[in-house]
LOPAFI-659191 format. One line per field, with one value per residue (C-alpha): z, x, y. Coordinates in steps of 0.25 Angstrom, whole numbers. Each point is the difference from the previous one (the first is absolute). Last residue first. Layout:
<rs>
Z: (Z; ...)
X: (X; ...)
Y: (Y; ...)
</rs>
This chain:
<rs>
Z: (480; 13; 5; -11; 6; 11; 8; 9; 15; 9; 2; -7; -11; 1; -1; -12; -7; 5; -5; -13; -3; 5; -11; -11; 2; 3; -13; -9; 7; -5; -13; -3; 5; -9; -12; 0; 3; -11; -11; 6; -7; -7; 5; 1; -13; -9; 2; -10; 3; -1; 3; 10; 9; 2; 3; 11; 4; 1; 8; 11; 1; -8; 8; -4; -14; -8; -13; 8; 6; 14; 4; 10; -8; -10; 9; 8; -14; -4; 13; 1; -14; 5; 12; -9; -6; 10; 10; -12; -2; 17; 1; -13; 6; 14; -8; -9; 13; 7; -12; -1; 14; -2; 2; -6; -7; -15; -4; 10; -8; -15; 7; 1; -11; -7; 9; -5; -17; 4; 6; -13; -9; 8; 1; -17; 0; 8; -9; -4; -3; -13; 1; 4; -11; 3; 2; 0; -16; -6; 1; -12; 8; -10; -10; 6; 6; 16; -6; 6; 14; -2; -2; 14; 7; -10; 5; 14; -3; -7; 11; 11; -9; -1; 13; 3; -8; 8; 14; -6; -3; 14; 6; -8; 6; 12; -8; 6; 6; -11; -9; 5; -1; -14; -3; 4; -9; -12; 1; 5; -15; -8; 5; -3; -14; -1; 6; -10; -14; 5; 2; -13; -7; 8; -5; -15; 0; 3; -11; 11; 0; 1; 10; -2; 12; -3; -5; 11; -8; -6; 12; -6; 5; -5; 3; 3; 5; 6; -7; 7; -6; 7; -11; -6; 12; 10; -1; 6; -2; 4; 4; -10; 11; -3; -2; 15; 6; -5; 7; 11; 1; -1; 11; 7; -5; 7; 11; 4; -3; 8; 11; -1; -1; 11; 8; -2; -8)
X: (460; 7; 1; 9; 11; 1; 9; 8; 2; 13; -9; 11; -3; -15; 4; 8; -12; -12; 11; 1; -14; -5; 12; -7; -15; 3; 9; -10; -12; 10; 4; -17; -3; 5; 2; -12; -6; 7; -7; -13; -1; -12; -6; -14; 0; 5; -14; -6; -3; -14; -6; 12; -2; -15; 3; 10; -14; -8; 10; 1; -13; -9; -3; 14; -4; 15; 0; 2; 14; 1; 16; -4; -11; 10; 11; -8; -3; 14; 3; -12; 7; 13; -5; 2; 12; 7; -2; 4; 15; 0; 0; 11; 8; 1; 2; 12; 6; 1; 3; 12; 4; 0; -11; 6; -11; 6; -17; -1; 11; -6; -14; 6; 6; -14; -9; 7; 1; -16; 1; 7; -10; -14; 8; 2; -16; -4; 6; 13; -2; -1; 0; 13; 4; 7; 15; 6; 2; -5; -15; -11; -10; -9; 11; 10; 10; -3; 5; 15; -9; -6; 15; 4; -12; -1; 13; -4; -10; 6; 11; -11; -6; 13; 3; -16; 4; 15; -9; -10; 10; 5; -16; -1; 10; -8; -10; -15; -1; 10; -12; -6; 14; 1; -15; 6; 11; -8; -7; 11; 8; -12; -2; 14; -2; -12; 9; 11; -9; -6; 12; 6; -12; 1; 14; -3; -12; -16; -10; -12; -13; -11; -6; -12; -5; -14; 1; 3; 11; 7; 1; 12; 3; 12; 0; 9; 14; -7; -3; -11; -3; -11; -3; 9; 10; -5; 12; 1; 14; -2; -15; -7; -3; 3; 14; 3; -11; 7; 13; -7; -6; 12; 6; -10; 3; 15; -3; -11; 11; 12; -9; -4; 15; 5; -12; 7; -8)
Y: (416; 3; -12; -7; 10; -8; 12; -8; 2; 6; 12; 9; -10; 3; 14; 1; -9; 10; 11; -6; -3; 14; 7; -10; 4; 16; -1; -5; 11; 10; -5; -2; 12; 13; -10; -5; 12; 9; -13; 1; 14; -6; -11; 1; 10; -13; -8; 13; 14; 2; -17; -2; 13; -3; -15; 5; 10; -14; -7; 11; 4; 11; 14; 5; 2; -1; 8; 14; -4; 7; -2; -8; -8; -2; -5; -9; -8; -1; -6; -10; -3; -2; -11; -12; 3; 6; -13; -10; 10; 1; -15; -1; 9; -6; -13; 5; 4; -12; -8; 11; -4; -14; -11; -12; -11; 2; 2; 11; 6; -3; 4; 15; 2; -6; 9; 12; -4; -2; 15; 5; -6; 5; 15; -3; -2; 11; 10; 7; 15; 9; 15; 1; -7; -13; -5; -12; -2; 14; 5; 2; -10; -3; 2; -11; 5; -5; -13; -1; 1; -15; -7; 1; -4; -10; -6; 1; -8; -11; 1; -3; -12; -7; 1; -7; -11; -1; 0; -8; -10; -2; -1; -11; -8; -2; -9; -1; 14; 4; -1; 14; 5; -4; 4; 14; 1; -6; 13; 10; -7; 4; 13; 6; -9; 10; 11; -1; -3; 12; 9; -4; 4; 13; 2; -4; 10; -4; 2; 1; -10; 11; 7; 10; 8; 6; 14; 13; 7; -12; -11; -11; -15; -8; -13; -12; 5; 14; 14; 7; 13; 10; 12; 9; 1; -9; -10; -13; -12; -14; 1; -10; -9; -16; 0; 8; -10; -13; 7; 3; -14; -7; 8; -3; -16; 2; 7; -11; -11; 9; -1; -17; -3; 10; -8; -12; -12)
</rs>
């Protein structure tokens, strides 16, 4: 099995994951006007001035039932996509229909992408197609669905075995996306105790005062704003990855050498 096989099989079952994840987590679309409202694909969760949380199986609209049906048949096909490469290690020509299963998965998603949005007017949102109140933001859940629509663009190249330019950048971006991810929260956190937030006790360690945050606020406090850094970094760290990969192969050639572009994975 060739190692683009083997990278573009882990993408292809993170994305899996994400995407899994993204059902799973209530966190599609937060408010905390009134309460703490979660709305997802699966559940709808509600906080009332300070009661229990209560969730409930939600009503959902013709666009959002769309949505589900695309991103479970989406899920399906990363599925049977990943046991095909896992069997190509026995049968070569495995590996070809995974790439056209795993297409078909990509433009399932993509699709639901398109179609979520046109249900921001349902009453618990109260918004038009594409565009939410500013009180209302999107949550966890659609970040988890958009990084698993990521991961699949980018396993579908790995999976074609050529390492262009645009490969290049997709996995600079997709390095600094999973680095922002994981280190946004410790960012959060800094940020508070700069700015002297009277909820935190500083004389508690790291883990327990991100606990802290989580159990006032909710998992959704870790990572709001993320969406500014994202964008601020990721483009930047994209471009840094693919304008070193051009020049190391510019002067390779000058060197009268070739740039085995299978190393550098």
């Amino acid at each position: 099995m060739e190692k683009l096989t083997v990278v573009s099989g882990f993408l292809f079952f993170i994305a899996d994951i994400f995407a899994i994840a993204s059902l799973a987590n209530p966190e599609w679309i937060i408010t905390d006007v009134a309460g703490n409202m979660r709305l997802g694909l699966t559940r709808q969760c509600q906080v009332i001035y300070g009661r229990p949380e209560i969730c409930i199986f939600p009503r959902l609209s013709i666009e959002w039932m769309i949505t589900f049906v695309f991103i479970v048949c989406g899920i399906f096909c990363l599925t049977v996509t990943c046991l095909l490469l896992v069997l190509s290690y026995w049968r070569q020509k495995a590996s070809k229909y995974a790439r056209w299963v795993a297409f078909s998965g990509m433009t399932l998603f993509c699709l639901a992408a398109i179609v979520f949005p046109i249900g921001f007017h349902i009453d618990e949102i109260g918004g038009k197609p594409y565009k939410l109140p500013n009180h209302i933001q999107v949550g966890s859940s659609y970040v988890l669905f958009i990084l698993s629509i990521f991961f699949t663009i980018i396993s579908e190249l790995f999976a074609a075995k050529e390492l262009s330019g645009v490969l290049y950048f997709l996995i600079g971006a997709a390095a600094k996306t999973a680095a922002t991810i994981v280190t946004y929260p410790l960012q959060v956190l800094q940020s508070r105790l700069r700015a002297g937030y009277s909820k935190i006790d500083r004389s508690k360690g790291l883990v327990q005062m991100l606990l802290d945050l989580v159990r006032s606020q909710g998992m959704q406090v870790l990572y709001k704003g993320m969406e500014a850094k994202l964008l601020q970094t990721v483009v930047t760290a994209a471009m840094m990855f693919l304008t070193y990969e051009k020049i190391a192969a510019f002067i390779f050639h000058l060197m009268g050498q070739e740039y085995s572009k299978s190393k550098t994975i």
